[in-house]
One Martini backbone bead per residue (centre of mass of N, CA, C, O) as a GRO file, in nm:
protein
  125
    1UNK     BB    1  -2.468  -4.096  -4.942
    2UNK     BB    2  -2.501  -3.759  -4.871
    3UNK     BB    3  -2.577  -3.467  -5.105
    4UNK     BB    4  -2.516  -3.109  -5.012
    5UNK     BB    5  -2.700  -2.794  -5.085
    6UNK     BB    6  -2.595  -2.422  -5.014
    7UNK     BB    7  -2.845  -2.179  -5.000
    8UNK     BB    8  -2.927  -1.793  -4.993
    9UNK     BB    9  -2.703  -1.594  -4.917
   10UNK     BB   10  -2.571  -1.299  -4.781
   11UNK     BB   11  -2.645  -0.920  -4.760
   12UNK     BB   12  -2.752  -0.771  -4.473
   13UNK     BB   13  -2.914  -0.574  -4.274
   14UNK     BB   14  -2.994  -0.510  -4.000
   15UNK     BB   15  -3.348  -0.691  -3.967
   16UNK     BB   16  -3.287  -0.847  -4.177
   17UNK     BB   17  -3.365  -1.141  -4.422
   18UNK     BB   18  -3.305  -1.504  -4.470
   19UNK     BB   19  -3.286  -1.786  -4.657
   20UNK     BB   20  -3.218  -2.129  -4.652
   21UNK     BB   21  -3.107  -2.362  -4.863
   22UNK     BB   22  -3.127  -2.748  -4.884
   23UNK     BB   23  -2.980  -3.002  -5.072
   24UNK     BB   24  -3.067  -3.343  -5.158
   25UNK     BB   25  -2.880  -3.633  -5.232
   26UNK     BB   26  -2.944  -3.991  -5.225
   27UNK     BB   27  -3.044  -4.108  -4.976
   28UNK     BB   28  -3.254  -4.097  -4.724
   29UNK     BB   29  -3.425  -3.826  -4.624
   30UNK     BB   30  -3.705  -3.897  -4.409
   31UNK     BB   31  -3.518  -4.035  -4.185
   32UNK     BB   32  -3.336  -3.775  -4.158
   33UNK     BB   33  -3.187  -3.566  -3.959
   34UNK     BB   34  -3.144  -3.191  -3.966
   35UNK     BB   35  -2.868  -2.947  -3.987
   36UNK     BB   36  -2.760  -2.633  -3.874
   37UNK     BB   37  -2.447  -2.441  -3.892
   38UNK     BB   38  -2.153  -2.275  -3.777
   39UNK     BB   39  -1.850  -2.069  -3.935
   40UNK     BB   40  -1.567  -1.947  -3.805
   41UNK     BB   41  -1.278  -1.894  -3.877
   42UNK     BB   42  -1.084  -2.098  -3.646
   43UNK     BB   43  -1.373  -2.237  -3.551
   44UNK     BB   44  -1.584  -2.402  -3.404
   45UNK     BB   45  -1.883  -2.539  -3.430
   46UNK     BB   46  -2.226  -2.421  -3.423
   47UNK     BB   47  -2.535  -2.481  -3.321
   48UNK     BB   48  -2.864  -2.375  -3.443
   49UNK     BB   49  -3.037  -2.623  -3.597
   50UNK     BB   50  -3.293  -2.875  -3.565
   51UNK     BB   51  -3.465  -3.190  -3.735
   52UNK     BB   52  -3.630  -3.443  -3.737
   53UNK     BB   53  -3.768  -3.636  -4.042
   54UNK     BB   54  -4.073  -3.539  -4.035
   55UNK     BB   55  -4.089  -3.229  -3.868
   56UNK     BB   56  -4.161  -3.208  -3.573
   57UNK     BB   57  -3.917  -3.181  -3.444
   58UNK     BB   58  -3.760  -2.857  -3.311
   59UNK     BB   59  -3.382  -2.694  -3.257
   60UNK     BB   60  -3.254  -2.424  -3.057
   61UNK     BB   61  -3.054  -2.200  -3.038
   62UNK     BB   62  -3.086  -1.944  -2.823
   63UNK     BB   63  -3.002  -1.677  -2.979
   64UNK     BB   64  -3.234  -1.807  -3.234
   65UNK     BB   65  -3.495  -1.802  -3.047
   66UNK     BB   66  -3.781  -1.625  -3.259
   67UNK     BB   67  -3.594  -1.594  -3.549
   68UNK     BB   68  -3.593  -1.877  -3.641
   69UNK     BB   69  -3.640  -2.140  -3.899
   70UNK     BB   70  -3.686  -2.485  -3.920
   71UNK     BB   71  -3.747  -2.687  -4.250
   72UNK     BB   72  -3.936  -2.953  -4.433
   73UNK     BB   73  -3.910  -3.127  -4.781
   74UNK     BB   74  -3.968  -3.432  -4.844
   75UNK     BB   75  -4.034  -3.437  -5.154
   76UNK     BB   76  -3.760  -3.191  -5.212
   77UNK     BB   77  -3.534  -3.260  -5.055
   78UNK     BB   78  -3.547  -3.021  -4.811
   79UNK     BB   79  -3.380  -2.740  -4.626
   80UNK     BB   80  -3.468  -2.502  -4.396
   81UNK     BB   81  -3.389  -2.127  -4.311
   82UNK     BB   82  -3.543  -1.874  -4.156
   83UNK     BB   83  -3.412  -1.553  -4.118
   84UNK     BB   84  -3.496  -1.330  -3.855
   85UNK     BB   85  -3.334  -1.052  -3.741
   86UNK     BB   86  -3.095  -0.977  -3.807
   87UNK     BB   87  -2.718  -0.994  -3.700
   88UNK     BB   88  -2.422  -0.927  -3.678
   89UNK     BB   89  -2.342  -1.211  -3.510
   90UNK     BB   90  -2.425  -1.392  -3.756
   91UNK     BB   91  -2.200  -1.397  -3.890
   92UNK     BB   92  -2.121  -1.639  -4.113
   93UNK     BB   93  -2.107  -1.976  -4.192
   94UNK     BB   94  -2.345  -2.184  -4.362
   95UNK     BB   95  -2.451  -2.563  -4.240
   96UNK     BB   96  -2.567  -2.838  -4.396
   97UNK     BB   97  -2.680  -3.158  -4.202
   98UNK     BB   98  -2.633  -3.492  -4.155
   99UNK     BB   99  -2.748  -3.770  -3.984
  100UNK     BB  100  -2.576  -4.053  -3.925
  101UNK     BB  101  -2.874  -4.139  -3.786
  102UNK     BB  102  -3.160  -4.313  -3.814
  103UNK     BB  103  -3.404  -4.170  -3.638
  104UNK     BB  104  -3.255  -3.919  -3.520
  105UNK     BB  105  -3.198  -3.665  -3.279
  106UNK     BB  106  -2.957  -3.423  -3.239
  107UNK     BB  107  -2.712  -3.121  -3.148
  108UNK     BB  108  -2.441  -3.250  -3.200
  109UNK     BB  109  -2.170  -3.197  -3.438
  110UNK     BB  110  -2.091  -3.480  -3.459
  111UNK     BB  111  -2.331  -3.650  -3.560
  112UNK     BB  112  -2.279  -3.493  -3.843
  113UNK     BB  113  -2.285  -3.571  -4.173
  114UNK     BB  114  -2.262  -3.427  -4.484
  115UNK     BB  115  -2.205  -3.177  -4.578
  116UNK     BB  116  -2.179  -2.920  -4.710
  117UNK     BB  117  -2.032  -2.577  -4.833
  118UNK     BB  118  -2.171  -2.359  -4.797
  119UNK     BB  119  -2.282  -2.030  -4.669
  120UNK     BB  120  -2.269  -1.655  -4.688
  121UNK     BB  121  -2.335  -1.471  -4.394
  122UNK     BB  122  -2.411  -1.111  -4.375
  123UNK     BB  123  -2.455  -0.859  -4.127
  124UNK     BB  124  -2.492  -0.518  -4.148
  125UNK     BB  125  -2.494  -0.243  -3.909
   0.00000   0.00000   0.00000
């Protein structure tokens, strides 16, 4: 099982930015890939970005494409989201997960399991 810690978070006006890390500790870090999603209270979770294991190949929901940036420190056992450009509409809680199964990467929510904490994104317009 990993453990995963997500910071960064925080109140920012509409286009500035935020980096998000998630530490992670337990399993083997360099084999899973990692995903952020987010989620409004009330709401099913969201897929934003995904990463590969090695960190090649990497996925993003439409809507921060070109804005976000999913990156990851296989040595620090970390994953980070860069988020520029930020809007109103990203206000939400971030999570950052670990894929069910190594050496694979999918962007559906199902898939991933090992959650964070949660971090939460506010950006007022």
């Amino acid at each position: 099982q990993v453990q995963l810690v997500e910071s960064g978070g925080g109140l920012v006006q509409a286009g500035g930015s935020l980096r998000l890390s998630c530490a992670a500790s337990g399993r083997t870090f360099s084999t899973y890939a990692m995903g952020w999603f987010r989620q409004a209270p009330g709401k099913e979770g969201e897929f934003v970005a995904a990463i590969s294991w090695g960190g090649g190949m990497t996925y993003y929901e439409d809507s921060v494409k070109g804005r976000f940036t999913i990156s990851r420190d296989n040595v620090k056992n970390t994953v980070y989201l860069q988020m520029n450009s930020l809007r109103p509409e990203d206000t939400d809680m971030y999570y950052c997960a670990a894929h069910r199964h190594p050496l694979r990467v999918t962007t559906r929510v199902g898939d991933f399991a090992s959650w964070g904490q949660g971090t939460q994104v506010t950006v007022s317009s």
